[in-house]
DRENDO-1510 file (C-alpha; in Angstrom, 1 decimal, always signed):
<recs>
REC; n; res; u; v; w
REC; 1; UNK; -12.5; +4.8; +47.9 .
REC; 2; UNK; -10.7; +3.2; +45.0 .
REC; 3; UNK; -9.5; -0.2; +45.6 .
REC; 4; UNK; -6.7; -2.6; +44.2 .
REC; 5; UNK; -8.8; -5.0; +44.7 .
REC; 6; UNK; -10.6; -4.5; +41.8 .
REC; 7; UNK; -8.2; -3.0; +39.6 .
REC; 8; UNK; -6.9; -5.6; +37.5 .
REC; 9; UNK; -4.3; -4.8; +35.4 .
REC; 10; UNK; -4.6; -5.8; +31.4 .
REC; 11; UNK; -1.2; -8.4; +31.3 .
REC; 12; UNK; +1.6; -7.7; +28.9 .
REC; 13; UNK; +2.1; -11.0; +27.1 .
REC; 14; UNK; +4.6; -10.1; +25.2 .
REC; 15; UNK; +7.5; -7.6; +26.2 .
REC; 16; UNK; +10.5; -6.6; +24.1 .
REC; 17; UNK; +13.1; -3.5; +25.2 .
REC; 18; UNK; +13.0; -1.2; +21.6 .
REC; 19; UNK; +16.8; -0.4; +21.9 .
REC; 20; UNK; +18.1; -4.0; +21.7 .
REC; 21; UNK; +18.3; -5.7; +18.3 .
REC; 22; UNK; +15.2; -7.9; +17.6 .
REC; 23; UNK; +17.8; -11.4; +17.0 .
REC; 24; UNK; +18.5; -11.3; +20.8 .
REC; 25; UNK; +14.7; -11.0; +22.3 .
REC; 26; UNK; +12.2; -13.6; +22.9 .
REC; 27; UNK; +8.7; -13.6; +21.3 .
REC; 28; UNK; +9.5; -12.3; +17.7 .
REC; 29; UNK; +9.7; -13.6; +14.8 .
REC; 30; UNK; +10.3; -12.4; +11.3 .
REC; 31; UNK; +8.7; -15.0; +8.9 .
REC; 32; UNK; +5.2; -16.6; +8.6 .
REC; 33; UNK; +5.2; -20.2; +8.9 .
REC; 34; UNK; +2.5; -23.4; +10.2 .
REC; 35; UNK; +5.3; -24.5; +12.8 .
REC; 36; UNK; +5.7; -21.8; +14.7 .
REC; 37; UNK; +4.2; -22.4; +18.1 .
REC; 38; UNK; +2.2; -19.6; +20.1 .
REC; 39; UNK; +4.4; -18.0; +22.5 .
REC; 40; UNK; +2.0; -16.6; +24.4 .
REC; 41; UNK; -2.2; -18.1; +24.8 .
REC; 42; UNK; -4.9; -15.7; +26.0 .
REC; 43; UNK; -8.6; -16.7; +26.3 .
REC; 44; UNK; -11.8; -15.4; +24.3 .
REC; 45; UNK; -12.6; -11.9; +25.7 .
REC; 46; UNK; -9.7; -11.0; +27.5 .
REC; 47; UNK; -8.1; -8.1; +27.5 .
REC; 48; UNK; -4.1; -8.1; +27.0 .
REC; 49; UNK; -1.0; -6.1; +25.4 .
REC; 50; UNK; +1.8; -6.6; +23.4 .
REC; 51; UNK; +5.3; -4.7; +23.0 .
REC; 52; UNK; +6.5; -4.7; +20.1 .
REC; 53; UNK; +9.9; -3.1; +18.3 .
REC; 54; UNK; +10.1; -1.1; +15.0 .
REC; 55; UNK; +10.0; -2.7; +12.0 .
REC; 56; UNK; +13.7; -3.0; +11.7 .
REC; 57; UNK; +14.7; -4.6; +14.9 .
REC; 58; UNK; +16.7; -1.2; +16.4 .
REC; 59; UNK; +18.4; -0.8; +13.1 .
REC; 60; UNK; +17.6; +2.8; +12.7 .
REC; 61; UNK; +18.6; +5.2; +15.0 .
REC; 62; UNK; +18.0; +8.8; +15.8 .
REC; 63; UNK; +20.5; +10.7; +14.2 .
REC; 64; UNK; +21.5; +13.2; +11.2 .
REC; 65; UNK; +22.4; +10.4; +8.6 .
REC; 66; UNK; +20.6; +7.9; +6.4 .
REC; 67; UNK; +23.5; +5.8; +6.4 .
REC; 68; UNK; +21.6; +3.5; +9.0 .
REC; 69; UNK; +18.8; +3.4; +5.5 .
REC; 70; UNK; +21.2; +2.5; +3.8 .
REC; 71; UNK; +22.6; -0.2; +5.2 .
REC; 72; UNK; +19.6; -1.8; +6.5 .
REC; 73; UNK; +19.8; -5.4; +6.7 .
REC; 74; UNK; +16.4; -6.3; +5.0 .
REC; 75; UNK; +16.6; -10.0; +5.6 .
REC; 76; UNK; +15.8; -9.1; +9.2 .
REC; 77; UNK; +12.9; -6.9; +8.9 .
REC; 78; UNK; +9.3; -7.4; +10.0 .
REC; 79; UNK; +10.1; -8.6; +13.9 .
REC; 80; UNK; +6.6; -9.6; +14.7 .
REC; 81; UNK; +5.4; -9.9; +18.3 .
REC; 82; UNK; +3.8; -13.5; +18.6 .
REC; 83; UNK; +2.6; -15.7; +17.8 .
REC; 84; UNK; -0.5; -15.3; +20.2 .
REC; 85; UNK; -2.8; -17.8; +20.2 .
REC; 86; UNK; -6.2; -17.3; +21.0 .
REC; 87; UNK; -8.3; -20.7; +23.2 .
REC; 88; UNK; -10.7; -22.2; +20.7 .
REC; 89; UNK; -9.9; -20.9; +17.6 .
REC; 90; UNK; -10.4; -23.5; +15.0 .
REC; 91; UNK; -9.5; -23.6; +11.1 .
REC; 92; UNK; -12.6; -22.1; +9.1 .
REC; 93; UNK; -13.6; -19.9; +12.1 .
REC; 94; UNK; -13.1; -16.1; +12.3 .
REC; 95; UNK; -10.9; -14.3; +14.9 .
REC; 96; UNK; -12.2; -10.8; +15.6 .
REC; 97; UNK; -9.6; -9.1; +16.8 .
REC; 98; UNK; -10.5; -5.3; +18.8 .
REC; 99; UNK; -7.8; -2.8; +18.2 .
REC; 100; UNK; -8.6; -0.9; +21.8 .
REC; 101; UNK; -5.4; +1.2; +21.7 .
REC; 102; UNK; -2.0; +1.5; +20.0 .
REC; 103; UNK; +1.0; +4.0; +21.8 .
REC; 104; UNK; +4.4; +4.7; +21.5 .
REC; 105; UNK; +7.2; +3.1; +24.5 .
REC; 106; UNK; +7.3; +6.3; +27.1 .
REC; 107; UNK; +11.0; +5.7; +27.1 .
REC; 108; UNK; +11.1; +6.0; +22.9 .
REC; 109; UNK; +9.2; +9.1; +22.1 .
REC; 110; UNK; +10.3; +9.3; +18.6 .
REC; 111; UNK; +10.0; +7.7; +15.1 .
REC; 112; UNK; +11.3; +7.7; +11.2 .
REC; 113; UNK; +10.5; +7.6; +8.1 .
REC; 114; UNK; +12.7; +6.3; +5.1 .
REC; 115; UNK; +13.2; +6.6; +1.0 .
REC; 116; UNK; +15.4; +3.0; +0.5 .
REC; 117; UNK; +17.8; +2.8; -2.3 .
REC; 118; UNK; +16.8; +1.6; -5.4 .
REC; 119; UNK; +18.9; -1.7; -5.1 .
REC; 120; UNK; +17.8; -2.4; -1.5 .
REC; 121; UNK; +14.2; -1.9; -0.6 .
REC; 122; UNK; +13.3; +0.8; -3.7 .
REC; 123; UNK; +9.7; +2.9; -3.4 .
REC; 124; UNK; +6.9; +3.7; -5.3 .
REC; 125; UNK; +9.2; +5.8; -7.1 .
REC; 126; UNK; +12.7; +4.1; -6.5 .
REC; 127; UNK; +13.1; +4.0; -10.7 .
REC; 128; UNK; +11.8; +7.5; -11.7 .
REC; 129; UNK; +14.1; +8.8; -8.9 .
REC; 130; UNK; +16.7; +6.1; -9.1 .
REC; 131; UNK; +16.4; +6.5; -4.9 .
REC; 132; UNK; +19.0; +6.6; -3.0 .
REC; 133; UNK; +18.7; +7.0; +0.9 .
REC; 134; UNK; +17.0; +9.8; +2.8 .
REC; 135; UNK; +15.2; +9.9; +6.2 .
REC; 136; UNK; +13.1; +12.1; +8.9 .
REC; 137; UNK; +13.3; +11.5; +12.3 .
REC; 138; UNK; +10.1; +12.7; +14.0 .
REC; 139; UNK; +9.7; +13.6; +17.8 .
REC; 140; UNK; +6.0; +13.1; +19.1 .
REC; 141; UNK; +4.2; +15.3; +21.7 .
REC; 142; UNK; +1.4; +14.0; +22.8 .
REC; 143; UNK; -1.0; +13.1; +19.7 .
REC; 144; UNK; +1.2; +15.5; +17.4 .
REC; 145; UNK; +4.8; +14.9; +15.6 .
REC; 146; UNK; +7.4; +17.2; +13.9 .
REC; 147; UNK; +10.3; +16.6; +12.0 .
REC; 148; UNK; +13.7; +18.3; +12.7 .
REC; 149; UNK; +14.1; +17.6; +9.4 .
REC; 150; UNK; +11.1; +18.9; +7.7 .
REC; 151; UNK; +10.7; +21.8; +9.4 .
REC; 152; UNK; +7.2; +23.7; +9.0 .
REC; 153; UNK; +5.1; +20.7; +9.5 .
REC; 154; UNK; +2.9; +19.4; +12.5 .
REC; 155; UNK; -0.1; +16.7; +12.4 .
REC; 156; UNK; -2.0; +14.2; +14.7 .
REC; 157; UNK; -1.1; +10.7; +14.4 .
REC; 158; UNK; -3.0; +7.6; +13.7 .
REC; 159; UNK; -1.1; +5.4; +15.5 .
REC; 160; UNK; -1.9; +1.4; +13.7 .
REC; 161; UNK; +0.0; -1.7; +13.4 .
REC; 162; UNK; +1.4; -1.9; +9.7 .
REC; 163; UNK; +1.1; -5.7; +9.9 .
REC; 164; UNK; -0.9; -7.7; +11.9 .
REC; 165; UNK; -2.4; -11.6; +10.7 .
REC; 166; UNK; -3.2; -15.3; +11.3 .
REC; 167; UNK; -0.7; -18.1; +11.1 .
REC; 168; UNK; -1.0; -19.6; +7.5 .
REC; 169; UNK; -1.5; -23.6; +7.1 .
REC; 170; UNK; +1.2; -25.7; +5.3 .
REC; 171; UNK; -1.4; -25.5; +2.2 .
REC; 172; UNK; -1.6; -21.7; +1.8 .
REC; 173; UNK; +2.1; -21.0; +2.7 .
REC; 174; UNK; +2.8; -23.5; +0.0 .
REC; 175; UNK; +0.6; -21.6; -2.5 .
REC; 176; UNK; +2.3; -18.2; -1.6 .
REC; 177; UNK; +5.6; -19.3; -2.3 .
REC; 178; UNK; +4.4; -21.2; -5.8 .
REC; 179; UNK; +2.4; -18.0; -7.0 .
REC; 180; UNK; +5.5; -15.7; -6.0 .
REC; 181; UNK; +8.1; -18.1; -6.7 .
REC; 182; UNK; +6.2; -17.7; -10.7 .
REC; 183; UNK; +5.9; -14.1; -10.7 .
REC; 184; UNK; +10.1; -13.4; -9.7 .
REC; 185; UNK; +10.9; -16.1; -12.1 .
REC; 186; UNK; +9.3; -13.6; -14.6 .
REC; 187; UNK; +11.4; -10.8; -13.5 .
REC; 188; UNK; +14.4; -12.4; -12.6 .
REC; 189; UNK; +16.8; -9.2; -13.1 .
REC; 190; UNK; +14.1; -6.8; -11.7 .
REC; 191; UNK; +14.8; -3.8; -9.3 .
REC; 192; UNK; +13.9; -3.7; -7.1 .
REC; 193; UNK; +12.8; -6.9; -6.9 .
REC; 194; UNK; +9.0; -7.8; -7.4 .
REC; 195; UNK; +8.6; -10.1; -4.8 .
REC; 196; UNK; +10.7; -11.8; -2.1 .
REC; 197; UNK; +11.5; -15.6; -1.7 .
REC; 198; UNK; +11.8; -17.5; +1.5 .
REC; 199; UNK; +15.6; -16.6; +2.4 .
REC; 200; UNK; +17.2; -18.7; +5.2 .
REC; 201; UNK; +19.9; -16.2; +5.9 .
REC; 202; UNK; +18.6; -13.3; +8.6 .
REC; 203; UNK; +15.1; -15.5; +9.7 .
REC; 204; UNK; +14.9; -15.6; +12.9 .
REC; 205; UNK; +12.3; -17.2; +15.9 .
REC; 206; UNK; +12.7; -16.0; +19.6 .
REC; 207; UNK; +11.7; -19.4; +21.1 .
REC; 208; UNK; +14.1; -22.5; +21.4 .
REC; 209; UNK; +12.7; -24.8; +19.0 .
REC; 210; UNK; +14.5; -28.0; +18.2 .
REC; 211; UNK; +16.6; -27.7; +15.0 .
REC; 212; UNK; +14.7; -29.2; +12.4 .
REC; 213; UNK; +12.1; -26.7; +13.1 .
REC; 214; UNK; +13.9; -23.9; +13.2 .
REC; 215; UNK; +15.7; -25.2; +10.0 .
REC; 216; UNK; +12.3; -25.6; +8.3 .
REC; 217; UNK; +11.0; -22.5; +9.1 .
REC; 218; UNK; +14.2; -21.1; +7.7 .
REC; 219; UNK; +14.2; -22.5; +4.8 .
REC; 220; UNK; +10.3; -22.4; +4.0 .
REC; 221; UNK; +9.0; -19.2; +5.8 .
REC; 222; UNK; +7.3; -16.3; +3.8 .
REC; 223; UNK; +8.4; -13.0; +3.9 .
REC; 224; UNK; +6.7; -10.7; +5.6 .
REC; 225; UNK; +7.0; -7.5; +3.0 .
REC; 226; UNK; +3.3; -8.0; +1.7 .
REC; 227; UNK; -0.4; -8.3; +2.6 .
REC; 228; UNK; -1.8; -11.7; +1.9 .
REC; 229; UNK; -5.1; -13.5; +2.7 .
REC; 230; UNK; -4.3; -13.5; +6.2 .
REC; 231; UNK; -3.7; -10.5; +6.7 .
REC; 232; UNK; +0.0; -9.4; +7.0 .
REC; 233; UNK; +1.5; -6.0; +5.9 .
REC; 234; UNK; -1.4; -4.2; +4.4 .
REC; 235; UNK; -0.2; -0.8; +6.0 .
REC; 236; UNK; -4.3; +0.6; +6.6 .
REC; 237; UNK; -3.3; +4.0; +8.0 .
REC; 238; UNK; -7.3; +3.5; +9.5 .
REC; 239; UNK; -6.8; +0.3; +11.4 .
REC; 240; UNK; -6.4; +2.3; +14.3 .
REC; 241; UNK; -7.6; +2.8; +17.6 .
REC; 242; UNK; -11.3; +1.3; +18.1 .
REC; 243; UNK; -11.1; -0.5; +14.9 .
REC; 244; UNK; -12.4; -4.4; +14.5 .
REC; 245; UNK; -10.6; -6.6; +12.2 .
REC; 246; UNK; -12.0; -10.1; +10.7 .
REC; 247; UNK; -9.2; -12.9; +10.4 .
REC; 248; UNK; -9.3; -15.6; +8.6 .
REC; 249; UNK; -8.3; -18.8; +10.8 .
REC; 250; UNK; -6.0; -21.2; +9.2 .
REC; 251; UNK; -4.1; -23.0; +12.3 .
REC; 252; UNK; -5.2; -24.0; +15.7 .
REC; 253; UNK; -5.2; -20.7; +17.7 .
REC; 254; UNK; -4.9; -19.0; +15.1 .
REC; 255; UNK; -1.3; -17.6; +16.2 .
REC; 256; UNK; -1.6; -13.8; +15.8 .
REC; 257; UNK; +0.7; -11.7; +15.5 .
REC; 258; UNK; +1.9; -8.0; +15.0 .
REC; 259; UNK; +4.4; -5.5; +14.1 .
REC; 260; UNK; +5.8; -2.4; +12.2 .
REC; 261; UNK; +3.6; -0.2; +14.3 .
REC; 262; UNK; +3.1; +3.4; +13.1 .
REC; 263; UNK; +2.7; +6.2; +14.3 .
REC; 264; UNK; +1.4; +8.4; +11.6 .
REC; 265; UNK; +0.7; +6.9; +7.6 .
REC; 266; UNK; -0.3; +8.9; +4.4 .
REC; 267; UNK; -2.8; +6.7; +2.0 .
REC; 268; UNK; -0.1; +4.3; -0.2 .
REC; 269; UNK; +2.9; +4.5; +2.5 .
REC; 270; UNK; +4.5; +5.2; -1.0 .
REC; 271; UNK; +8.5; +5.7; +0.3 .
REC; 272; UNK; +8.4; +1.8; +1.1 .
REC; 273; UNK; +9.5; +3.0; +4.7 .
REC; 274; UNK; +6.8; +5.4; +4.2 .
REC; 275; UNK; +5.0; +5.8; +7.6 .
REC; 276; UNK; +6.6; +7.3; +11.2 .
REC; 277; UNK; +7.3; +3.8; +12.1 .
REC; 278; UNK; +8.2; +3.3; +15.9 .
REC; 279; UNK; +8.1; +1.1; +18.8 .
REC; 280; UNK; +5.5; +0.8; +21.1 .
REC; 281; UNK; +2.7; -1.1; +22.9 .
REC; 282; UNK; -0.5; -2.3; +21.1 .
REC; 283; UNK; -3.8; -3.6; +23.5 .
REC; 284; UNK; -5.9; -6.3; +21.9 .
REC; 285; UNK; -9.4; -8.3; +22.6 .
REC; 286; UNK; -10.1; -11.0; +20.6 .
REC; 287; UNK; -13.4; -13.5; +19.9 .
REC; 288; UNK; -14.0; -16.0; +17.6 .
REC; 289; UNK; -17.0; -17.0; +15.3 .
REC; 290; UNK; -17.3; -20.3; +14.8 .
REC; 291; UNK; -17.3; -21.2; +11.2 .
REC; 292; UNK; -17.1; -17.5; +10.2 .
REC; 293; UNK; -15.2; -18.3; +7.2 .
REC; 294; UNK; -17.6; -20.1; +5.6 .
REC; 295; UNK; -20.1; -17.2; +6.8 .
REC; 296; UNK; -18.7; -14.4; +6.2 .
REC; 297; UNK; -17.3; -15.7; +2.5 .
REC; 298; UNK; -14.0; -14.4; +4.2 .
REC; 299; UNK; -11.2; -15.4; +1.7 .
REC; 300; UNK; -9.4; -12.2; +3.3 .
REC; 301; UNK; -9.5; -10.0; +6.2 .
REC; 302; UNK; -12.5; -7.8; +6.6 .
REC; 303; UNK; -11.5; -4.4; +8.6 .
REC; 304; UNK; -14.1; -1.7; +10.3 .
REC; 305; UNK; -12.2; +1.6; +10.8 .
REC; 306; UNK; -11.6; +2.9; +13.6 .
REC; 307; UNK; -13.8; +5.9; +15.1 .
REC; 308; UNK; -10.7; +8.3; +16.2 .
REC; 309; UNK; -9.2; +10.2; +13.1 .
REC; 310; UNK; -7.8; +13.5; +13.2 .
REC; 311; UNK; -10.4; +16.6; +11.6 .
REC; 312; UNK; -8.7; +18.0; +9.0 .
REC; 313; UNK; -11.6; +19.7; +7.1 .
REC; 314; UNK; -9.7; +21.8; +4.9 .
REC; 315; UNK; -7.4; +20.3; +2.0 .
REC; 316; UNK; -5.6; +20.7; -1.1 .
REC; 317; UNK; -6.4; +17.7; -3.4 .
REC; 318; UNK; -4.0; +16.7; -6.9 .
REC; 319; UNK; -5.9; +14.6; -9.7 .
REC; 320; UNK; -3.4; +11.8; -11.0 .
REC; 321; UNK; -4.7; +9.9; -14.4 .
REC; 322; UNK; -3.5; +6.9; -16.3 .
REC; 323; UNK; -0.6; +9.1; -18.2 .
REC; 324; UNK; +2.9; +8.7; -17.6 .
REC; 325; UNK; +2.9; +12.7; -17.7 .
REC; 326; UNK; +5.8; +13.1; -15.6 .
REC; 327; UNK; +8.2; +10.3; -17.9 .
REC; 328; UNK; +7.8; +9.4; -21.1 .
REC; 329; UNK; +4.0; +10.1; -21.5 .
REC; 330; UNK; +3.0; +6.7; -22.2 .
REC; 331; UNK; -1.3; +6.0; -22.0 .
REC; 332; UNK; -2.5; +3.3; -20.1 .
REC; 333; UNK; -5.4; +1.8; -20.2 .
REC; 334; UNK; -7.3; +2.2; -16.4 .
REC; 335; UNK; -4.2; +1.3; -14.5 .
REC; 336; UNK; -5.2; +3.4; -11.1 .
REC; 337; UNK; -1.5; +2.6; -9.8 .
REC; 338; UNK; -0.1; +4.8; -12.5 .
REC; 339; UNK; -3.0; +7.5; -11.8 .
REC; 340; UNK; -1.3; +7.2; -8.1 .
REC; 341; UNK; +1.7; +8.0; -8.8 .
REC; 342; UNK; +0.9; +11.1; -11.3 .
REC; 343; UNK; -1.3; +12.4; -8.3 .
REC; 344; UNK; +1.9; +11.8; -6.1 .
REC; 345; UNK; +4.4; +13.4; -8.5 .
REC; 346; UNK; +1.9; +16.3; -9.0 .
REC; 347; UNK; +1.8; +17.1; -5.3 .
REC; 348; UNK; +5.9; +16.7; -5.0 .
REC; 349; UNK; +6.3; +19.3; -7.6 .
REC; 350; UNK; +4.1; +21.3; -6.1 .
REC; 351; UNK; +5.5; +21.2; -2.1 .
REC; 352; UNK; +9.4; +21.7; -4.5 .
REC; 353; UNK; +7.7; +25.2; -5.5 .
REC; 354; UNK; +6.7; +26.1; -1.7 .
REC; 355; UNK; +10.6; +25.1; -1.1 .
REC; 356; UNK; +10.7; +21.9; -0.2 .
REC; 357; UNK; +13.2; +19.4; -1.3 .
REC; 358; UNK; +11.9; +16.3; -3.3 .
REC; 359; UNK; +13.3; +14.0; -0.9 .
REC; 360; UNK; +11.0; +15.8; +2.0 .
REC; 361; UNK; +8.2; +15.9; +0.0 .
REC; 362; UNK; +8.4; +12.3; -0.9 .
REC; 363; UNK; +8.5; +11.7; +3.0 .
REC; 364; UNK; +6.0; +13.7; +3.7 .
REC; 365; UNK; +3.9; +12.8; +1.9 .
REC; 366; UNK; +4.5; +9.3; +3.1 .
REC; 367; UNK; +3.8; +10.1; +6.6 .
REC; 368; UNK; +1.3; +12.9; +7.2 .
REC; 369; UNK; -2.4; +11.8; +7.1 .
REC; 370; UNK; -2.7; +12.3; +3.7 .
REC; 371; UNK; -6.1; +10.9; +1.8 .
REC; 372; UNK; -6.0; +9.0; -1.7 .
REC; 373; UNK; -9.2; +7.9; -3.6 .
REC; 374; UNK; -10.0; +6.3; -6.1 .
REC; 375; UNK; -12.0; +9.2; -8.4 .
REC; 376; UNK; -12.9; +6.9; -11.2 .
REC; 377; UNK; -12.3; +3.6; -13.1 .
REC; 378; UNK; -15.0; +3.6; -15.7 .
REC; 379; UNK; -13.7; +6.7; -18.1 .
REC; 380; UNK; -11.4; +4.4; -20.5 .
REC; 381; UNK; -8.7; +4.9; -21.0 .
REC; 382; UNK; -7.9; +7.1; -17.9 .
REC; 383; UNK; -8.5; +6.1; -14.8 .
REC; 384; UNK; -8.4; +8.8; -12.2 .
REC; 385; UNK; -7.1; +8.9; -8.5 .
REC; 386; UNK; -7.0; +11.8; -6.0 .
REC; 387; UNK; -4.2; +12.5; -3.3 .
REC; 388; UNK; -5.4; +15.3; -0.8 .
REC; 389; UNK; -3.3; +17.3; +1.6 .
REC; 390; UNK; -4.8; +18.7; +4.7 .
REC; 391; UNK; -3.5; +22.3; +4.8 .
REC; 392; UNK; -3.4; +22.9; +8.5 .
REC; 393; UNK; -0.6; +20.5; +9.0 .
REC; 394; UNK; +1.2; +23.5; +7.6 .
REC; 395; UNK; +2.1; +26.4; +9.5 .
REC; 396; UNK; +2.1; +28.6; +6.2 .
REC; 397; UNK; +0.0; +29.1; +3.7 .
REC; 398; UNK; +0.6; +26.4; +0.6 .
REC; 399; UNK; -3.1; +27.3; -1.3 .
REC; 400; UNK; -2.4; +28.4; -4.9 .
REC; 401; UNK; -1.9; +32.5; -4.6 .
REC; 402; UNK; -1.7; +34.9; -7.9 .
REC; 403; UNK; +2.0; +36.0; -6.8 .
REC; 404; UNK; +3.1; +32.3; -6.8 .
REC; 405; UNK; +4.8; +31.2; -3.2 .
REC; 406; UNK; +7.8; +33.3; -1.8 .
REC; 407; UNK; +11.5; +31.8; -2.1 .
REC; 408; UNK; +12.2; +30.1; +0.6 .
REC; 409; UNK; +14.1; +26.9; +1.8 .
REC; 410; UNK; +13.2; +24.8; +4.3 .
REC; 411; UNK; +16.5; +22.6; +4.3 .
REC; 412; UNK; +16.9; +19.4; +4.1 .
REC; 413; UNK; +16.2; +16.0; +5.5 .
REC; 414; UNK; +18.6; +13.6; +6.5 .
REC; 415; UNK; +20.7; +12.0; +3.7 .
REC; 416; UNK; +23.6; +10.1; +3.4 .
REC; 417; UNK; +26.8; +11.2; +4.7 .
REC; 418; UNK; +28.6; +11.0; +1.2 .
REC; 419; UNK; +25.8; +14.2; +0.2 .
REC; 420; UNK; +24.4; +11.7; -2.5 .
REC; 421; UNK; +21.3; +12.3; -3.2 .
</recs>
């Protein structure tokens, strides 16, 4: 006879309610910095959870508009649960962290994906399409989601955390906002921007710190937006359920923490909001390895995949090369990101010829399991990438057919409620 004796729950160390804005909950934060102190400790081994809101706080909602994209405040985003810190955990050593299960809230069974404007968040292709908001609101069913707005379309998630990393010492979040502070001082009138410097106005820490701290964390704290050697936003659509990642410790419990959880990721998360983010609860375990920096040569995170990915045997793949064939045909000389983006622009043309709008394209292809490699970087000057669509996410038939595709439309997404697109 089963007992609750010995049924001991996993404890939820950090809990958050997805519907309230992130700047009125305890245990986020939205900036990395040393003197943040662990809101919650767990021990070597154990077993625990953590809640944690969409990537912009409850700032997009489940509506028929992209006004909400629009308007996103993006000095906000990033709420991270955490920090967590982990007993033992020393500078130099390695946190292993176990990723033993990542779900959506019960209570929130649905999720979004986003093309930003060009002046406010932009894309991988914010210039060529001079971007302008757009969004898909996607309802899950068990493993599976489909978009009211992309109609035609059903796939298995991969449910990851976007971002998840060590605290950074004073040292290295000194040298991030140097090496950044260089590179934006390069580009001062880009956009969208190239980087993001620590920005006092929208940084906020759930705990009540005294206010020096909170002043200083304001003031100095890096922005969340990218992946750096602690980890951060990477967006690894594979760092999924069953996965193992290998942190590097920088701070005294190494204060982890994590975020913009998805629910489903193409290779690239190219539309900048470009997976089904949601809310939801993530379950960790985490060891250390003493001195496993010095070990391991671990000057960033080391990842092993997780084991549970969707079977989706049968695709349609695009080549993309180092050819600006879709602008103004400029060569490049073994610039893969460029062979990205031709393999990407090759596959939106191709889903606008099945009858697909760009803008759905774009986000689909931004949030259905989508594969990229990297083909080749030895052929100078070309280097050549691959994008591959699985065809059964489809409920017709996209394959290449002598009679071309039939005319149909399939809509459109959600865009903003002035019709510009």
């Amino acid at each position: 006879m089963a007992t609750r004796a010995n049924s001991v729950e996993h404890p939820t160390v950090i809990k958050v309610d997805p519907f309230l804005p992130a700047d009125q909950q305890k245990g986020l934060h939205n900036r990395w910095h040393p003197d943040i102190p662990p809101f919650a400790t767990v021990k070597p081994g154990q077993t625990f959870k953590v809640e944690c809101v969409d990537w912009t706080g409850a700032q997009i909602g489940n509506n028929d508009t992209s006004d909400d994209i629009k308007n996103v405040d993006l000095t906000k985003v990033h709420n991270l649960s955490g920090p967590v810190a982990v007993e033992g955990a020393e500078p130099g050593d390695c946190l292993v962290v176990d990723i033993l299960d990542v779900q959506p809230f019960d209570k929130m069974p649905w999720g979004y994906t986003g093309i930003f404007e060009l002046a406010n968040g932009g894309g991988l292709f914010a210039q060529e399409f001079q971007s302008r908001a757009a969004k898909a609101i996607w309802d899950f069913d068990g493993i599976y989601a489909t978009s009211r707005h992309i109609p035609g379309v059903r796939f298995a998630g991969v449910t990851h955390p976007g971002l998840i990393g060590t605290a950074p010492s004073p040292e290295l979040l000194a040298k991030w906002n140097e090496r950044e502070g260089g590179l934006i001082a390069q580009h001062i009138n880009a956009v969208p921007p190239v980087a993001f410097p620590p920005e006092p106005i929208g940084a906020y820490v759930g705990q009540d710190l005294p206010a020096p701290v909170r002043e200083k964390v304001a003031r100095e704290g890096a922005r969340t937006i990218p992946g750096r050697e602690h980890g951060g936003n990477c967006d690894i659509k594979n760092l999924s359920r069953g996965s193992r990642c290998y942190f590097p410790v920088f701070v005294k419990g190494a204060n982890l923490s994590v975020g913009d959880l998805h629910f489903s990721q193409g290779d690239g998360e190219m539309s900048f909001c470009g997976a089904i983010e949601m809310a939801g609860i993530i379950t960790f375990k985490c060891n250390i390895i003493k001195g496993g920096v010095e070990k391991f040569a671990l000057r960033q995170p080391i990842f092993v995949p997780s084991p549970v990915d969707p079977v989706y045997s049968s695709k349609i793949i695009f080549e993309g090369l180092s050819v600006d064939i879709h602008g103004d045909g400029t060569q490049y000389n073994m610039d893969a990101s460029v062979a990205y983006k031709q393999a990407a622009l090759n596959a939106i043309a191709y889903l606008q010829k099945i009858g697909y709008t760009r803008e759905q394209a774009y986000l689909l292809l931004s949030a259905a399991p989508i594969e990229s490699h990297v083909g080749a970087l030895v052929d100078s000057p070309n280097a050549c990438v691959t994008l591959a669509i699985p065809t059964a996410i489809f409920d017709h038939d996209i394959l290449p057919n002598p009679e071309g595709f039939p005319e149909r439309s399939f809509g459109q997404c959600a865009i903003r409620s002035d019709g510009v697109v």
